[in-house]
C-alpha positions in Angstrom: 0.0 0.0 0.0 1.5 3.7 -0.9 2.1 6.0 1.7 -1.4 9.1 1.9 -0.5 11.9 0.0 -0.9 15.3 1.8 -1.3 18.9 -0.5 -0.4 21.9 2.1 -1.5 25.0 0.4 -0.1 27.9 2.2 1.6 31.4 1.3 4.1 31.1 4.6 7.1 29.2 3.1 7.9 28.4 6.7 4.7 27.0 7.8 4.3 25.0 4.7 8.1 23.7 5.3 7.4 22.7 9.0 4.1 20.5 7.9 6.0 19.2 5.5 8.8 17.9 7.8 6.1 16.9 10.2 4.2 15.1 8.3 7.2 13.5 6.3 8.8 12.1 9.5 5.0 10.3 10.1 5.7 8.5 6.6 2.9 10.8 4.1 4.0 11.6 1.1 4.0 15.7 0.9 3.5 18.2 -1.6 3.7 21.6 -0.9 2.1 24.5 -2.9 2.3 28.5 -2.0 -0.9 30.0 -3.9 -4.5 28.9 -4.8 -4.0 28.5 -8.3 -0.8 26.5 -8.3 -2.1 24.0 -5.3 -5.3 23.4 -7.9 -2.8 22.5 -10.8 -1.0 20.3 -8.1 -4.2 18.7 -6.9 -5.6 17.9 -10.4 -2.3 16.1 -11.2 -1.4 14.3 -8.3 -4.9 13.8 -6.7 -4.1 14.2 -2.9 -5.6 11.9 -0.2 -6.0 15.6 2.0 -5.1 19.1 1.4 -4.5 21.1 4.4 -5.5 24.8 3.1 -5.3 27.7 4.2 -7.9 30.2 4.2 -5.9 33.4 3.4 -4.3 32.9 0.0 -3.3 35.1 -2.8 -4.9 34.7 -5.8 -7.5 31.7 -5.4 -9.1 32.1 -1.7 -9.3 29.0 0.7 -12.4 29.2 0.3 -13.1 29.3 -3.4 -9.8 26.7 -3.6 -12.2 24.3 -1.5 -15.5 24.7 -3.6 -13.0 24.0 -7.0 -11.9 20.7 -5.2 -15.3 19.6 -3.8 -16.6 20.5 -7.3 -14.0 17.7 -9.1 -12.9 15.5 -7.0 -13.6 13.9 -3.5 -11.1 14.8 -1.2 -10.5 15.4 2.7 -10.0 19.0 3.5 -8.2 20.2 6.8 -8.8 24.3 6.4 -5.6 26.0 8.3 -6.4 29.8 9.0 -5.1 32.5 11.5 -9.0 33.4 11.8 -10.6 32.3 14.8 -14.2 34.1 14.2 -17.1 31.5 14.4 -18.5 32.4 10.7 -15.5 31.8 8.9 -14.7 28.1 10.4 -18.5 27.4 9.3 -18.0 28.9 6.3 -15.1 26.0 5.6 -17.3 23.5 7.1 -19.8 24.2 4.7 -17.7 24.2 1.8 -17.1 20.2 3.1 -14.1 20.9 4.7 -13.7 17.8 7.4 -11.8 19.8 10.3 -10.4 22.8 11.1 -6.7 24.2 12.7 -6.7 27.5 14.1 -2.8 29.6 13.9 -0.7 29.4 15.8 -0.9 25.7 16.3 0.9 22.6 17.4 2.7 20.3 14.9 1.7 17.5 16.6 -1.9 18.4 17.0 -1.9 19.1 13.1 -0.4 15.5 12.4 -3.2 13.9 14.5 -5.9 15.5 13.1 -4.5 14.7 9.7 -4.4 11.0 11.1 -8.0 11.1 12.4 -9.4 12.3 9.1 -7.2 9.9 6.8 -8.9 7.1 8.9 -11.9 8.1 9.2 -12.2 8.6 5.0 -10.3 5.4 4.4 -11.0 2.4 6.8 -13.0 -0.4 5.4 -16.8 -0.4 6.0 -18.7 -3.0 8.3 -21.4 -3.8 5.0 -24.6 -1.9 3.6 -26.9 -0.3 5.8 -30.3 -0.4 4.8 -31.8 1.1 2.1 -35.0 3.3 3.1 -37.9 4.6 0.4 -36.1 7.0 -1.6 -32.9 6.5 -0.1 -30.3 4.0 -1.4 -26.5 3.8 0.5 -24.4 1.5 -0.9 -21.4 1.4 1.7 -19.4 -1.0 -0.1 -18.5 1.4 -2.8 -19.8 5.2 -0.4 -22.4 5.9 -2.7 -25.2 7.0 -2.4 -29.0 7.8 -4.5 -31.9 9.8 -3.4 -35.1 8.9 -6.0 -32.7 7.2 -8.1 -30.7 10.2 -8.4 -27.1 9.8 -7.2 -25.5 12.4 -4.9 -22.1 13.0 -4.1 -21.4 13.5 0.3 -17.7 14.5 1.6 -16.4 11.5 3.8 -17.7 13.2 6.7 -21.8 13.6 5.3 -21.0 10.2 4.1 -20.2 8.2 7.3 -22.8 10.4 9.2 -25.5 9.4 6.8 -24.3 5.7 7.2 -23.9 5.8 11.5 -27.4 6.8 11.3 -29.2 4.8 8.9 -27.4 1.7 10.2 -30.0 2.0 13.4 -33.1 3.7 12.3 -35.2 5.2 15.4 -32.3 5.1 17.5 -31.2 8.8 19.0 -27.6 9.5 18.4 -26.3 12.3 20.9 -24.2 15.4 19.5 -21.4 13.8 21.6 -22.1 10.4 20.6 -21.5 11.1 16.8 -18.8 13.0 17.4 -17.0 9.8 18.7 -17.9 7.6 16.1 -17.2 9.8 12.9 -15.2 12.2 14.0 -13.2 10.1 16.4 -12.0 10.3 20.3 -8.7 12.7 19.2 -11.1 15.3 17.3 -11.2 18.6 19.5 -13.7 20.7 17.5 -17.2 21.3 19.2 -20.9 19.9 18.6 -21.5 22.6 16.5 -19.3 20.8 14.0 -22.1 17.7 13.4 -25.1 20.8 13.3 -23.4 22.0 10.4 -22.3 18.5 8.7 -26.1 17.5 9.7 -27.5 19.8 7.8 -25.2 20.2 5.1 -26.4 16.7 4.4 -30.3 17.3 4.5 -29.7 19.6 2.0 -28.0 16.9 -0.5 -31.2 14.5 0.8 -33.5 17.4 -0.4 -35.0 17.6 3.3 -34.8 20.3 5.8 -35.8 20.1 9.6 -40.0 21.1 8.6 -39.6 17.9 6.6 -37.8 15.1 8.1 -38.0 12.8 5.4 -35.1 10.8 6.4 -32.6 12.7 9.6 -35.3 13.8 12.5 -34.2 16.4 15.3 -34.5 15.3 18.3 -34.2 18.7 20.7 -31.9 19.1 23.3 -30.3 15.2 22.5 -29.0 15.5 19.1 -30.2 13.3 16.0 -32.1 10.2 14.5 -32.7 7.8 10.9 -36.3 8.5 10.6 -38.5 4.6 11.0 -39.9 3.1 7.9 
């Protein structure tokens, strides 16, 4: 099996240097990129396991970098950024981004989170969960069809959607689903499943009125809807 290969987009020669090292001393291949526009040749060529991205970059934003990836090819996304407010670290997540690393930050921390995101998009699924009128997940090969219409979901929507489903009617805390996608070395908040949640009723053409398939379940967090 080949070594993950890790794109680090980011305008700071030294910071993209020192994820480099890090990350090459844990055994990832690394390729490094300084700009938006170069790091989306780079991508498109080598097609990276993970980019970690910064969000302020000249020419092509982190953001708008992100929606180019998500919009050809399916990819985990770490967004870097020295911005700590709230609505930008949404903004990422909504884009698909799978986690988030605030500056300054810890090496270490960066090359566990980039650990806990490789595994959770790569490790082998347990078998199909079941399908539901309308709905069809094939976990064998992570795709999924709503009215016989595929749709695409980031590794993150995608193992939601499945942790669910596997156990309709059953409530899944905020917490719990943050342990079983996300992992027990993820240190984001809750709020980080609200926003994956609904990012994925949206792809299921449902919102919280209309519960067709994810119900709310206030103050606890979230169920598959019973046939």
């Amino acid at each position: 099996m080949t070594e993950p290969t890790v794109l680090v987009v980011d305008d700071e020669a030294a910071i993209g240097e020192l994820v480099r090292f890090t990350l090459e001393r844990d055994g990832y291949k690394v390729l490094v990129a300084e700009d938006g526009w170069a790091a989306l040749d780079v991508a498109r060529r080598d097609r990276p396991d993970l980019v970690i991205l910064d969000l302020m970059l000249p020419g092509l934003s982190g953001l708008e970098l992100c929606r180019a990836l998500r919009a050809e090819m399916d990819v985990a996304v770490i967004m870097l950024t020295a911005r700590k407010e709230e609505s930008d670290r949404v903004a990422g997540l909504e884009l698909g981004a799978d986690d988030y690393v605030t500056k300054p930050f810890s090496p270490r921390e960066l090359a566990a989170r980039v650990k806990a995101v490789l595994r959770r998009s790569g490790r082998r699924d347990e078998g199909p969960a079941p399908a539901r009128p309308g709905l069809v997940l094939d976990a064998e090969r992570r795709r999924v069809w709503v009215d016989g219409e595929e749709i695409e979901l980031t590794y993150t929507e995608f193992e939601l959607l499945k942790t669910l489903s596997g156990t309709p009617g059953r409530v899944f805390s905020r917490e719990d689903l943050l342990m079983r996608v996300w992992g027990t070395d993820f240190l984001g908040d809750s709020r980080t499943v609200d926003v994956h949640i609904r990012h994925v009723r949206e792809k299921l053409r449902e919102d919280s009125a209309r519960a067709r398939f994810i119900e709310t379940v206030r103050g606890v967090g979230y169920r598959f809807r019973e046939s």
